[in-house]
N, C-alpha and C positions, 0 to 999 in steps of 0.2 A: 491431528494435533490436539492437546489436552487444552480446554479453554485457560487453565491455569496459565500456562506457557506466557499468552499475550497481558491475561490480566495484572498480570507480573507492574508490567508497566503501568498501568492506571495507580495498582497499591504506595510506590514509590514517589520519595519527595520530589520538586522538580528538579530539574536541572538546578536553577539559582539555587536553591535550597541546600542540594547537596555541596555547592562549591562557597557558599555562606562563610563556611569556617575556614576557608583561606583567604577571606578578605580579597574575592575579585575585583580587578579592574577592568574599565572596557577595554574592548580590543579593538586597537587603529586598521585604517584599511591599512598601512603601510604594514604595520605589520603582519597583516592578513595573507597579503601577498607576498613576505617572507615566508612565512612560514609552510607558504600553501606549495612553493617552491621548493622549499628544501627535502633533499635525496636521504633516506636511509637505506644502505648497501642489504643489511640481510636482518629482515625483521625477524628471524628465528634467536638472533644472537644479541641484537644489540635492543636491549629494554629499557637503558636509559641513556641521551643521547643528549650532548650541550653543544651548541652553535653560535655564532658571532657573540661567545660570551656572555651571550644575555638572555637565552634562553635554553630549554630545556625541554626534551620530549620523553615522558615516562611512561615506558606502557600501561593503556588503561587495567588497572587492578589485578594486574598482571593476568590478565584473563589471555587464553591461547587464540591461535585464530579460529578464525569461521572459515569453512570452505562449504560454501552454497551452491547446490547443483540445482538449474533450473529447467523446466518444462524442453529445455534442448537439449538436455543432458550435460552440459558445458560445466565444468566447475570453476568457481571463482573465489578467492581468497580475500578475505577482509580482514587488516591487522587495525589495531583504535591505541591511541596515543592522546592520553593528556597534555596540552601545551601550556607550558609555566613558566613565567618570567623570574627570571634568576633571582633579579632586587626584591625581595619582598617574599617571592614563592608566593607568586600569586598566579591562580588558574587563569586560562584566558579562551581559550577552547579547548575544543577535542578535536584530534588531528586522522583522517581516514585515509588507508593506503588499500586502493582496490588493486587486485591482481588478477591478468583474464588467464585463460586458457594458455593464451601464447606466450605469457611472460611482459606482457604491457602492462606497464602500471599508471595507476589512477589516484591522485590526492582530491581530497575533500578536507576541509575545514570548518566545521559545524562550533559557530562565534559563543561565546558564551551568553547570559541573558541580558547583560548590561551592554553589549557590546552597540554603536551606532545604528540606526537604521541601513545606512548605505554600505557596511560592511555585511550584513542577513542579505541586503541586494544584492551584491555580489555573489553571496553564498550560492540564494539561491538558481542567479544565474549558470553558477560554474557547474552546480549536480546537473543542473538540466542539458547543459552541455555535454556531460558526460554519458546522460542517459541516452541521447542521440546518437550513439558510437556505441556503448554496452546496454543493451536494451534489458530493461524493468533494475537496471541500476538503482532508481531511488526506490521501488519496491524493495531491493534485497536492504537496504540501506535504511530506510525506515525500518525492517524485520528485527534487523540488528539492534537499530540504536532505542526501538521499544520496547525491547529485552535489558538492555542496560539503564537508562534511566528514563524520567516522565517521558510520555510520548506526547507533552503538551506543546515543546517546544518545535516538535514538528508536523501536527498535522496540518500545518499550510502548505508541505513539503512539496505539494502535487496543486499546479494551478497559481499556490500562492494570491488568489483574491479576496477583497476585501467585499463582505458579503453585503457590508454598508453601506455600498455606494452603489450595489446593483440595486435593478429592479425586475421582478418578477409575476408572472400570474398563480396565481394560488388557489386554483379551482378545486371543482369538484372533480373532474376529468381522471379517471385511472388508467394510466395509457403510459407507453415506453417508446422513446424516439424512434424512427424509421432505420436507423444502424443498428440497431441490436437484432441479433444473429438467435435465430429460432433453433432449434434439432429437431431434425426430421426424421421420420421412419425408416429412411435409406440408410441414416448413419451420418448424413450430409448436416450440412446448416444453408439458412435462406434468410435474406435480410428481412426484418420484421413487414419492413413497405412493400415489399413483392410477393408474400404471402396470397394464394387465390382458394374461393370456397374451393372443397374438394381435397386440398392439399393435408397427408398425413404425417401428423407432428407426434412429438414422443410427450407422456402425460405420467407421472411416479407419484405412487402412492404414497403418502408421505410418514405413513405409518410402517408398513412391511419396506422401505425404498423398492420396489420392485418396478420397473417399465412397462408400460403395456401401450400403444398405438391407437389413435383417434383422428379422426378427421374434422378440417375446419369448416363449418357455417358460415362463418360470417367475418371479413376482417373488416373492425370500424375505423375510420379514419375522423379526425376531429380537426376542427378549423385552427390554423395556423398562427402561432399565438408565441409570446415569449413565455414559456412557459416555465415555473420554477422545478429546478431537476434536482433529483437527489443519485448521490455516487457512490458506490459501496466498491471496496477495495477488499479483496476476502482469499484467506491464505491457507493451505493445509501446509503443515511443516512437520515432517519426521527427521527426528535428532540423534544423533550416535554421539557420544562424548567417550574420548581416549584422555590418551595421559597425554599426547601432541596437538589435538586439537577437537575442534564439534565440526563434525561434518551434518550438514543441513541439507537435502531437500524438499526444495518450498517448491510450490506449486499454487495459480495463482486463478482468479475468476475476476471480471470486472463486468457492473451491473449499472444500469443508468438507467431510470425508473422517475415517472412524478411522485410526491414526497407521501401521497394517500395511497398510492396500490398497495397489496397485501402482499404479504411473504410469509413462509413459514419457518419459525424460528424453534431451537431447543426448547424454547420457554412457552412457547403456542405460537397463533396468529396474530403480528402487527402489521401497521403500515410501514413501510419502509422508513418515511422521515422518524419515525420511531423508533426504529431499531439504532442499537448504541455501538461503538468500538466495543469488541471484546467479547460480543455475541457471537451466537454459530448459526449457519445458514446450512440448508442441504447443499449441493454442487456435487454436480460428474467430476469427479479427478480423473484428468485425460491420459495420468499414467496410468493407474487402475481398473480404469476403465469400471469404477465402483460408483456412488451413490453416499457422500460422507458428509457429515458438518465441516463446515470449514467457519474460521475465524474471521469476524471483521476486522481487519486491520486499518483502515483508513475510513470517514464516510464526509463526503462533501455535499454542501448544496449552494448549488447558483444557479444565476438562471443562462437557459439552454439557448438561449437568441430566437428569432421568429422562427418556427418551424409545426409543421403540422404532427400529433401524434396518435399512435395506434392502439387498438389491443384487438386479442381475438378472441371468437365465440367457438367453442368447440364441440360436439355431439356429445362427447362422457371425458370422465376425470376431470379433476379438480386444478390441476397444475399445468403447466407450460415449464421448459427448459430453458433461459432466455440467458445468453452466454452464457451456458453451463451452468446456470443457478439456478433452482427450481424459484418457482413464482406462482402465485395463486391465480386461478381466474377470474377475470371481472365477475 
């Protein structure tokens, strides 16, 4: 995917900003939960649609849908709808109709900026709900809505904490929690904590992407500590645009790392707490079975609770695989 693509969204006013010139109001829960309930029969036909009178759902910028295939091959349909209060025409969200495979449908209502705290509570509880049922939902869903406008308004979309009220260790320590998932020589993966000297891991050049195989010396294990983590959410997406719609697939890597290890980025070597939304990382795309940059689309940092973390010492090469995302060695 072209870095363009994501950047798209950082260049873009926010959300508030763009709906400024319709003089927003908040939006109630009450009618949050109207809205979040009401049925449109056939999003192909009906673009603008009025209910109890008092409101009004216009499709967003009359942009066509999205049909997003992901890492299952599965395609899913995403139609976006502006919701507007009749009195006044005044914005009040953006209204989300997910569509799976089978014909089961999914609303989402993403509150406008003025809107309540306890209505964004809501919000966010109901995507997460759904995400539990359509798996990496608020991935495809963030994709979407970082394409259309700021991506400010939702990168709490995943976790939703408040980084102010944690507390964290912030060491020297370059290491990546005991779940994350090595590639191995075999073609296999092996969780980072059951790693043993002897064991052959995969190590890519970061220049030629080319693979070559190494063996491990040494895995360190370091005393168990709350440690502060950083989350990288990183997406390849190839786009087809017709006259009926953008058919999308996304493809997707997740990376959990303390915030000083090194990575290798388009741009050279950072530390991860470094690295920004909108950057590109190396990553195996599992369809490809290639070796590509992929987008950061998301990156969080909290802290990971008491837990011990790892890294490994390896004979030759410079990198590790660590869920599919290349990563430097200590």
């Amino acid at each position: 995917m072209h870095k363009r693509i994501l950047i798209l969204a950082f260049s873009l006013l926010s959300a508030g900003a763009l709906q400024a010139q319709t003089n927003p109001r908040p939006l109630t829960l009450d009618e949050y939960k109207k809205a979040k309930a009401f049925q449109i029969k056939d999003p192909d036909t009906e673009t603008y649609v009025k209910f109890e009178n008092a409101y009004i759902l216009d499709r967003y910028e009359m942009r066509k849908p999205y049909f997003i295939t992901g890492d299952d091959g599965l395609k899913k349909r995403m139609d976006l709808y502006k919701l507007i209060a009749k009195d006044g025409m005044q914005e009040l969200g953006l209204l989300v109709f997910y569509t799976n495979e089978k014909g089961k449908r999914y609303q989402a209502l993403v509150p406008d900026f003025t809107a309540d705290g306890k209505v964004w509570e809501q919000y966010f509880e109901d995507i997460h709900a759904i995400d539990k049922e359509e798996k990496n939902f608020v991935l495809k869903l963030s994709y979407v809505l970082s394409k259309e406008m700021s991506y400010q308004q939702y990168k709490n979309i995943n976790q939703g904490k408040d980084l102010k009220l944690e507390s964290a260790t912030y060491g020297n320590d370059i290491c990546f929690p005991g779940d994350q998932e090595v590639a191995m020589a075999n073609g296999g993966k092996k969780l980072l904590r059951d790693i043993l000297p002897g064991d052959q891991v995969v190590t890519v050049d970061p220049k030629t992407k080319q693979a070559t195989i190494t063996h491990v010396k040494e895995l360190v294990a370091h005393n168990a500590s709350n440690y502060a983590i950083t989350r990288l959410v990183t997406v390849s997406a190839r786009e087809v645009a017709s006259a009926k719609a953008t058919e999308v697939h996304l493809t997707s890597q997740v990376l959990e790392a303390t915030p000083n290890h090194p990575m290798m980025t388009r741009d050279g070597q950072k530390k991860m707490g470094e690295i920004q939304e909108g950057e590109e990382v190396l990553c195996l795309n599992k369809v490809t079975k290639t070796y590509e940059p992929y987008t950061v689309l998301q990156k969080k940092e909290y802290a990971g609770g008491i837990q011990k973390v790892y890294n490994m010492v390896a004979a030759e090469g410079t990198t590790f695989l660590m869920n599919g995302v290349m990563v430097m060695q200590k």
